[in-house]
C-alpha positions as CSV (number, residue, x, y, z in Angstrom):
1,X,-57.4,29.6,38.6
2,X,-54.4,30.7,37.6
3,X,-53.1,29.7,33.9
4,X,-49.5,28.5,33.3
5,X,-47.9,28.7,29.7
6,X,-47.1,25.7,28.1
7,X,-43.2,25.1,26.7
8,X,-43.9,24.9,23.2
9,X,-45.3,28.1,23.3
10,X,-42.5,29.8,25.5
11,X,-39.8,28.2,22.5
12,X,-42.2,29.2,19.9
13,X,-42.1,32.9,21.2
14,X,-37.6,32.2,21.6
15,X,-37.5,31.5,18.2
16,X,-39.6,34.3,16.8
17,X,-37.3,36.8,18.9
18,X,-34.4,34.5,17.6
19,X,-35.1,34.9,13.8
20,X,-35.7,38.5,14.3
21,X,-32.5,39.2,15.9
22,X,-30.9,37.1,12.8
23,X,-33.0,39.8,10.2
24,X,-32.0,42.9,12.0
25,X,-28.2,41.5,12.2
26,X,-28.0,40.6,8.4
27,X,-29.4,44.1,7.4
28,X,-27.3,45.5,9.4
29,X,-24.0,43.4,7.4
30,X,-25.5,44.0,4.2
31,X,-24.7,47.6,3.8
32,X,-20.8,46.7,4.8
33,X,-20.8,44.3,2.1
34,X,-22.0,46.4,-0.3
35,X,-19.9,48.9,0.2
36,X,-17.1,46.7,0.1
37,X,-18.1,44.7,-3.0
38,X,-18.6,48.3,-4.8
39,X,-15.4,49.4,-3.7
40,X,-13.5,46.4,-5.2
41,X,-15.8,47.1,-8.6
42,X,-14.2,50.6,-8.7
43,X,-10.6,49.7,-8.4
44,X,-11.1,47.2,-10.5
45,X,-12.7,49.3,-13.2
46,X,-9.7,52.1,-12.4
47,X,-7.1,49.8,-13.2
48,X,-5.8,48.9,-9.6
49,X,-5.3,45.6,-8.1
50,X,-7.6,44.6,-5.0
51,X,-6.1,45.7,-1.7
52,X,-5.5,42.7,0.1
53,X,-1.9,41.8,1.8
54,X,-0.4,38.3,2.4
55,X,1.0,38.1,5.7
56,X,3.7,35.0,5.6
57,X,4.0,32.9,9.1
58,X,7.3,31.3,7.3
59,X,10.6,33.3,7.4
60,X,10.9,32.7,3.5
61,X,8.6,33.5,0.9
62,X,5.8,30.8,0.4
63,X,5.4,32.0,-3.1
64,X,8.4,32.4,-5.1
65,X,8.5,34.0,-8.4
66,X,10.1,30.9,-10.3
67,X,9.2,27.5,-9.5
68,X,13.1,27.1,-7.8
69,X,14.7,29.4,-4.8
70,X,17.2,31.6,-5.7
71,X,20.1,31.8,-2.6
72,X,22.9,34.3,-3.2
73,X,25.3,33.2,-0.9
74,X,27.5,36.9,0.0
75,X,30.8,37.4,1.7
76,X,34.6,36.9,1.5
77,X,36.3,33.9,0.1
78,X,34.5,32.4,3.7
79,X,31.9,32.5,2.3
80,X,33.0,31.1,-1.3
81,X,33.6,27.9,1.1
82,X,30.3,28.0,2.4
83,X,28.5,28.1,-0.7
84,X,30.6,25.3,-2.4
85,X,29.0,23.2,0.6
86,X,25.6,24.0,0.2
87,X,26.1,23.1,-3.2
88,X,26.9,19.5,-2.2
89,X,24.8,19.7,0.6
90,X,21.3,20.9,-2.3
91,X,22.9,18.8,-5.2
92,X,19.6,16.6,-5.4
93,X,17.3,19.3,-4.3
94,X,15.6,20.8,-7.7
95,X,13.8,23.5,-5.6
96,X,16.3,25.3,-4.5
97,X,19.7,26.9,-6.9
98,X,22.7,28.2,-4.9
99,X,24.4,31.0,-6.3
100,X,27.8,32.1,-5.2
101,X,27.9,36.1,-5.3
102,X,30.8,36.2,-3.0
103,X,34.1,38.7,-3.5
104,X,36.7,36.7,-2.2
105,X,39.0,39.8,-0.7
106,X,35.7,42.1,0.2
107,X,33.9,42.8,3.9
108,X,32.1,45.7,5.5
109,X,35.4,48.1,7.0
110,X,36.0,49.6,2.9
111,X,32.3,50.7,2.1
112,X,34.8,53.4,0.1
113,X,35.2,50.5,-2.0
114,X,32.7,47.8,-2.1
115,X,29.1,49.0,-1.6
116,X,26.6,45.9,-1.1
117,X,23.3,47.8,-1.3
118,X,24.7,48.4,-5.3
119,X,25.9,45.5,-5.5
120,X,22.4,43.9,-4.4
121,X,20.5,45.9,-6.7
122,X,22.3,44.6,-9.6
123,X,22.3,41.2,-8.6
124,X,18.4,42.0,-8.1
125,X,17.9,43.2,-11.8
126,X,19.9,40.3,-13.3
127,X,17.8,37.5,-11.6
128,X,15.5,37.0,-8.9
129,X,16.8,36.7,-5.1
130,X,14.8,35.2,-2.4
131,X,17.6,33.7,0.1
132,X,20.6,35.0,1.2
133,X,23.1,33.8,3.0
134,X,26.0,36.2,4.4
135,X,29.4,35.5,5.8
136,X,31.9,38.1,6.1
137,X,34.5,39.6,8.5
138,X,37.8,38.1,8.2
139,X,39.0,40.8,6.2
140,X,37.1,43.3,8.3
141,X,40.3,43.6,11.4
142,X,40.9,47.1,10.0
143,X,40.2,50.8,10.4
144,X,37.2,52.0,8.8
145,X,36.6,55.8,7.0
146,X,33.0,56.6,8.5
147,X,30.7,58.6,6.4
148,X,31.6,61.9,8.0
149,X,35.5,60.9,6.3
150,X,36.9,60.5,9.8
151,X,38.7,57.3,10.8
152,X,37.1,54.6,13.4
153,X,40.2,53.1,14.7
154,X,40.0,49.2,14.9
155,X,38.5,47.6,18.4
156,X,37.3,51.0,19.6
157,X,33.8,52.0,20.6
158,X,33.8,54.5,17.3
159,X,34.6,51.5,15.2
160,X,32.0,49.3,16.6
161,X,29.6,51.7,16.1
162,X,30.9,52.1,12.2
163,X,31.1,48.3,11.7
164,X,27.6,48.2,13.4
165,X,26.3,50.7,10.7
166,X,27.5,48.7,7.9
167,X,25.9,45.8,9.1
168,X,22.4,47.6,9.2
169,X,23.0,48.8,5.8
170,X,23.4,45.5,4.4
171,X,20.3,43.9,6.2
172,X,18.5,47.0,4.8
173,X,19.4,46.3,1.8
174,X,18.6,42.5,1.8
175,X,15.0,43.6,3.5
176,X,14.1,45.7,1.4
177,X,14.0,43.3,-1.2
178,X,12.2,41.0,0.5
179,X,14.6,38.7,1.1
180,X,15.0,35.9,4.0
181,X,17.9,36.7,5.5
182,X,20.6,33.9,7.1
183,X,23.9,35.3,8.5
184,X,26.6,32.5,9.4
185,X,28.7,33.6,11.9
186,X,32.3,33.4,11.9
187,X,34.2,30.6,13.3
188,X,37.2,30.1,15.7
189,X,40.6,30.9,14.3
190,X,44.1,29.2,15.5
191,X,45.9,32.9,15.9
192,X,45.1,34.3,19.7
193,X,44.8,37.6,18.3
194,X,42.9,36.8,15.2
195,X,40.5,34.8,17.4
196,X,39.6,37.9,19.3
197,X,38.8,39.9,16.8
198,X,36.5,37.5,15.1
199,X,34.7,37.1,19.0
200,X,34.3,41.1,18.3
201,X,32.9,40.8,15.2
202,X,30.5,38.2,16.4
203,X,29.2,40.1,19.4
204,X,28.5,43.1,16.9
205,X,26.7,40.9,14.1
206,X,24.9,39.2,16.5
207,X,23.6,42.2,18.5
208,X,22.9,43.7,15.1
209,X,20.6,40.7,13.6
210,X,18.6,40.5,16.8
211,X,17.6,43.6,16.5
212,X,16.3,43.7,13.1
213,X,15.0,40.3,13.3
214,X,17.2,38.3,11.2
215,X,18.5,35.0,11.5
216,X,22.0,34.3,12.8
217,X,23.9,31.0,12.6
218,X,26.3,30.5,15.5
219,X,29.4,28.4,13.8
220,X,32.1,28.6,16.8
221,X,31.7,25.7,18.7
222,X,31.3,23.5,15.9
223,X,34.8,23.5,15.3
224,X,36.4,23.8,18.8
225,X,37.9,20.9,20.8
226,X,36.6,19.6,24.6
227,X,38.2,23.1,25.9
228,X,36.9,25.5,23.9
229,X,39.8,26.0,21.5
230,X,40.7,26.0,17.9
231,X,41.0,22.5,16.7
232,X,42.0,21.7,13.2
233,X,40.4,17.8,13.4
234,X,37.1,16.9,14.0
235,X,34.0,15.0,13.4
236,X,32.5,15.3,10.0
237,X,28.7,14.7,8.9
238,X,30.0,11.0,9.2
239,X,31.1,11.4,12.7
240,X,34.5,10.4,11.9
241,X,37.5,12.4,12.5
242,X,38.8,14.6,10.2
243,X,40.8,17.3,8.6
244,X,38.3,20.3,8.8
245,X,40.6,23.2,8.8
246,X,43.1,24.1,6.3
247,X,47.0,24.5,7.5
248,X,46.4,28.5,8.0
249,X,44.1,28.5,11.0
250,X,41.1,30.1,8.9
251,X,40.1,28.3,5.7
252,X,38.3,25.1,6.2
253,X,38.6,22.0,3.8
254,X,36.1,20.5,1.8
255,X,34.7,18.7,4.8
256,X,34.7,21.2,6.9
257,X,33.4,23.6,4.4
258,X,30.2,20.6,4.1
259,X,30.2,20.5,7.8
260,X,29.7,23.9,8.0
261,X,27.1,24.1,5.5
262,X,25.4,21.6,7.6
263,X,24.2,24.4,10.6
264,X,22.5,26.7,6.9
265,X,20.9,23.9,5.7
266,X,19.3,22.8,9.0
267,X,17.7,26.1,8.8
268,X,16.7,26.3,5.4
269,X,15.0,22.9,5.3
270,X,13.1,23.7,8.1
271,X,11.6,27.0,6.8
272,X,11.3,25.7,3.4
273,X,9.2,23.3,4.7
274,X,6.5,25.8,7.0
275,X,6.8,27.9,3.4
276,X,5.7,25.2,1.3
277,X,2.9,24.7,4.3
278,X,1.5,27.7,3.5
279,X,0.7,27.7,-0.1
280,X,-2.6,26.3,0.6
281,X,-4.3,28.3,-2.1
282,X,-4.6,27.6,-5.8
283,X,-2.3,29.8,-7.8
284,X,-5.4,30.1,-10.9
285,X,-8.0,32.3,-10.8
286,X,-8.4,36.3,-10.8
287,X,-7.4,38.8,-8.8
288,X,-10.8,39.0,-7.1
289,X,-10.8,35.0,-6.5
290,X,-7.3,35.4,-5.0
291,X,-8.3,38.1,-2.8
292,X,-10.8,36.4,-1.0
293,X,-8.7,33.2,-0.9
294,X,-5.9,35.0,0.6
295,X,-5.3,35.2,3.9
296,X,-5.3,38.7,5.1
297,X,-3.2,40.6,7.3
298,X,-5.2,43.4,8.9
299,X,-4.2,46.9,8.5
300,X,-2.0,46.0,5.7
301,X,-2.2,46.4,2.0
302,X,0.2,45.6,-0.5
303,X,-0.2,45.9,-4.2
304,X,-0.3,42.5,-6.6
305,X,1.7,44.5,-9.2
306,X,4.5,47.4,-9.8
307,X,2.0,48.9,-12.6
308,X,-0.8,49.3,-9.6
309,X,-1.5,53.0,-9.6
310,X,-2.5,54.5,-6.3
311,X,-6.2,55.2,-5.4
312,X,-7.1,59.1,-6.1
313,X,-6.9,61.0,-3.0
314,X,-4.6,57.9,-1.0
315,X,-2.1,59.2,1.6
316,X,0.4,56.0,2.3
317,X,2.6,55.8,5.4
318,X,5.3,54.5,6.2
319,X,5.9,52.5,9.1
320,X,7.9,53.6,12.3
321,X,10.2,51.3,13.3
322,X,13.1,52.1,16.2
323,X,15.5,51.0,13.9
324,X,15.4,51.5,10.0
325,X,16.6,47.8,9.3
326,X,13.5,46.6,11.4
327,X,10.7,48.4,9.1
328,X,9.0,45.3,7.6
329,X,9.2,45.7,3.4
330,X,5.8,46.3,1.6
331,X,3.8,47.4,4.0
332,X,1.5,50.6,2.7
333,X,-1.7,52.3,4.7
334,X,-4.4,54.1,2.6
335,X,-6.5,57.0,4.0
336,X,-9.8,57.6,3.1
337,X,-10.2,60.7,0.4
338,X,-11.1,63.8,1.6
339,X,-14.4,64.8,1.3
340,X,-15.8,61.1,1.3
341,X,-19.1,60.8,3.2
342,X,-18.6,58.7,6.4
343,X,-15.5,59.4,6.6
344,X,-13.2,60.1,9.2
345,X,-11.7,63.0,10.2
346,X,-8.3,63.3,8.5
347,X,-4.8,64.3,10.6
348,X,-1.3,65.4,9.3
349,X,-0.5,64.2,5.9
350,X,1.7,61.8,6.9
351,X,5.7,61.3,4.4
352,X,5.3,59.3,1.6
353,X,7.0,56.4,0.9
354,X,10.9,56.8,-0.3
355,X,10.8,54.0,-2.3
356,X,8.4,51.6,-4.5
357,X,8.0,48.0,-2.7
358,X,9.6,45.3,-4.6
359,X,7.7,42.9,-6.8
360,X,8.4,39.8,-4.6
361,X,8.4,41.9,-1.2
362,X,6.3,39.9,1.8
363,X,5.4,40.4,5.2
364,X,7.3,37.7,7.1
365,X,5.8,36.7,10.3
366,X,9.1,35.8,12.2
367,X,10.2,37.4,15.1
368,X,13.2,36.8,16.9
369,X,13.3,34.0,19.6
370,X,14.7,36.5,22.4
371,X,17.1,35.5,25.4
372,X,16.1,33.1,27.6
373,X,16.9,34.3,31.6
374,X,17.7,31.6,34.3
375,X,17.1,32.5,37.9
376,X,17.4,30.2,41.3
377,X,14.0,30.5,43.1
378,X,14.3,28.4,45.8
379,X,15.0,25.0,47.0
380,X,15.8,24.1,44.0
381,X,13.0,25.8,41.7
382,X,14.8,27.6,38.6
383,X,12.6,30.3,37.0
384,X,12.2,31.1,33.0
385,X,11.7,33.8,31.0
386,X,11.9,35.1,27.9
387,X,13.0,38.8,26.5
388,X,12.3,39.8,23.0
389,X,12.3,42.8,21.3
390,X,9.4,42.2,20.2
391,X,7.4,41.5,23.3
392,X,9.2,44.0,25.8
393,X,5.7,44.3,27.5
394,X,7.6,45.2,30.8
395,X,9.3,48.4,29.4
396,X,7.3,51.7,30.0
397,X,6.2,54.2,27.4
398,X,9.5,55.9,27.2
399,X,11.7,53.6,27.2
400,X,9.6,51.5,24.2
401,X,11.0,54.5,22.1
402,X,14.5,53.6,22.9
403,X,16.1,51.6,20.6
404,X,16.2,47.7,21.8
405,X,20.3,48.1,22.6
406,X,19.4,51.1,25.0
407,X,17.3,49.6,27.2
408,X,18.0,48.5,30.4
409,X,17.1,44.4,30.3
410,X,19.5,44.5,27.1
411,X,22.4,46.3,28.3
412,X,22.3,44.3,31.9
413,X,20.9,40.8,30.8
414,X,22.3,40.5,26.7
415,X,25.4,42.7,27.5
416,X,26.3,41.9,30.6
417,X,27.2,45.7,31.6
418,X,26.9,46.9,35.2
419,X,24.2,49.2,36.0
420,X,25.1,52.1,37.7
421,X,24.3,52.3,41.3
422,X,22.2,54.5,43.3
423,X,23.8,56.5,46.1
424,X,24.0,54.4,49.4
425,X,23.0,51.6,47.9
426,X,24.7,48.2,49.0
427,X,26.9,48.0,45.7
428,X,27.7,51.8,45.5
429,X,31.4,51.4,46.4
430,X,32.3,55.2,46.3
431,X,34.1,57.0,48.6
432,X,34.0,58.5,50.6
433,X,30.2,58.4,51.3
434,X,28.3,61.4,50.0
């Protein structure tokens, strides 16, 4: 007669193999731990701080230096309007302190004579800067001297190119200090001809901040009539009528100067609130209770302190990045020594880092929202989709080393140029026919 096991039996003989598995799995952890737990011991008994890195999902710093915000507001005397209304606009905020480091008669055409990334660093050593708020250009409809000493005259593709420049080096200079960046773009003007040039300006700031992944602030239409045009009267915060631009056709009045305050502070309140979302760890304790609290960011370490020293035998590296204002700030890799047992093999030496990271430098999580495409289907079915520069998944391997204004969904889709066509194709138009 043949004997059939019983269940409780068959689930004893589960659960044996079941708590064996769980043995040979947490012997298996405990050496990683170990050798992670003996690691921190050493830099901690070296001097160095524990290698952790916070990676921030809010475009401002959760974890300001000072209890209050710093916000610099930069620019021309544009942007000495702007920051009088942002004044008004944070008069009963006590967390955030508006500070106006304009130059009324400056902009980016003279770097010969006004250098920003000097001017920053000052501004950096006198007090703390976590917000910065730029508006700048109307001073700007001239020729610039490039740094080769030739001439980029104004409105041509050499002076785009130059104007272009010096908008990268500002951002890199803002970025590098870990500063959340906010760039206002300049309104509509009443002169034909001045109107134009500040649509140049825009198209070049614009392309420029989507790039490197920094917030712009469309102002036009906010101060345009049913038409499109320049309109001195409008609605105010009220919704009344008003007087919002000054008899010139470029300054605004003091309610126009609050209105336009109004599009910044939309944006500021918004990411001061997903900052203040993330400080959802105690600020007490040690370095070694912050380091398990903090949320990690892998592959990154950042140092708690400027005093940290590097580990013996370290070999950081500096991010690649198609575009210099783009690098993220702070962001160091250590390699494991030489020698090491376990350790990997070793490649190149890669460059060291040109510069020390800033005290209150983060990883920001923000990426830029990309350009939405509209497309008829059919029968009425419209399709979506979304092109960022930072999820280009479409774009071979060559063309992901191109920098995001060379590639081809850019030029044709964000530009609007014409793509040249292939021979005997319906829309090659040459003749005669080759």
């Amino acid at each position: 007669m043949r004997m059939i096991p019983s269940r409780p039996r068959r689930r004893h003989r589960f659960q044996a193999i079941g708590a064996s598995l769980l043995t040979a799995l947490a012997m298996s952890a405990a050496p990683a731990e170990n050798a992670a737990a003996q690691a921190q011991s050493q830099a901690q008994n070296q001097g160095q701080a524990p290698a952790f890195a916070f990676r921030a999902r809010s475009y401002i710093n959760p974890f300001p230096q000072t209890d209050r915000y710093h916000l610099h507001v930069i620019g021309d005397f544009l942007g000495a309007g702007l920051a009088s209304g942002l004044e008004e606009a944070f008069a009963q905020d006590g967390t955030l302190k508006i500070i106006n480091s304009t130059k009324p008669t400056a902009g980016l055409a003279r770097p010969d004579r006004t250098s920003w990334a000097a001017d920053i660093e000052e501004l950096a050593k006198a007090q703390p800067i976590h917000i910065a708020v730029v508006m700048m250009g109307v001073n700007d409809v001239r020729n610039i001297r490039t740094d080769g000493g030739t001439i980029a005259r104004w409105g041509t593709e050499e002076w785009r190119t130059a104007y272009g420049e010096e908008v990268d080096k500002l951002i890199k200079a803002l970025k590098d200090k870990g500063i959340a960046i906010y760039w206002v773009g300049l309104p509509v003007m009443a002169n034909a001809k001045t109107n134009e040039a500040m649509a140049l300006m825009n198209d070049i700031i614009r392309e420029r901040t989507y790039v490197s992944g920094t917030k712009y602030i469309d102002s036009w239409n906010g101060f345009t009539d049913q038409l499109g045009a320049f309109a001195a009267y409008g609605p105010d915060l009220t919704g009344q009528s008003k007087k919002l631009r000054e008899a010139d056709g470029t300054s605004f009045t003091a309610r126009g100067n609050r209105k336009l305050a109004d599009y910044v502070e939309i944006n500021l309140r918004r990411d001061l609130a997903a900052a203040r979302s993330e400080r959802n760890i105690p600020l007490a304790g040690d370095d070694e209770e912050q380091s398990r609290l903090v949320a990690k960011a892998p592959g990154d370490a950042a140092p708690l302190a400027d005093n940290a020293a590097p580990s013996a035998g370290a070999n950081p590296a500096a991010p690649q990045s198609d575009n210099p204002s783009t690098a993220p700030a702070g962001k160091t890799a250590a390699a494991a020594p030489q020698g090491t047992p376990g350790a990997a093999p070793q490649g190149p030496a890669a460059p060291a880092a040109p510069a020390p990271v800033a005290a209150n430098a983060f990883a920001s999580g923000y990426s830029p929202p990309g350009e939405t495409i509209l497309g008829d289907v059919s029968e009425g079915v419209t399709g979506l989709a979304t092109v960022s520069p930072m999820t280009d998944l479409n774009a071979n391997f060559g063309e992901r080393r191109l920098p995001v204004t060379e590639r081809l969904y850019y030029k044709a889709l964000v530009k609007g140029e014409a793509l040249k066509p292939k021979p005997s194709r319906a829309d090659d138009f040459k003749w005669p026919r080759s």
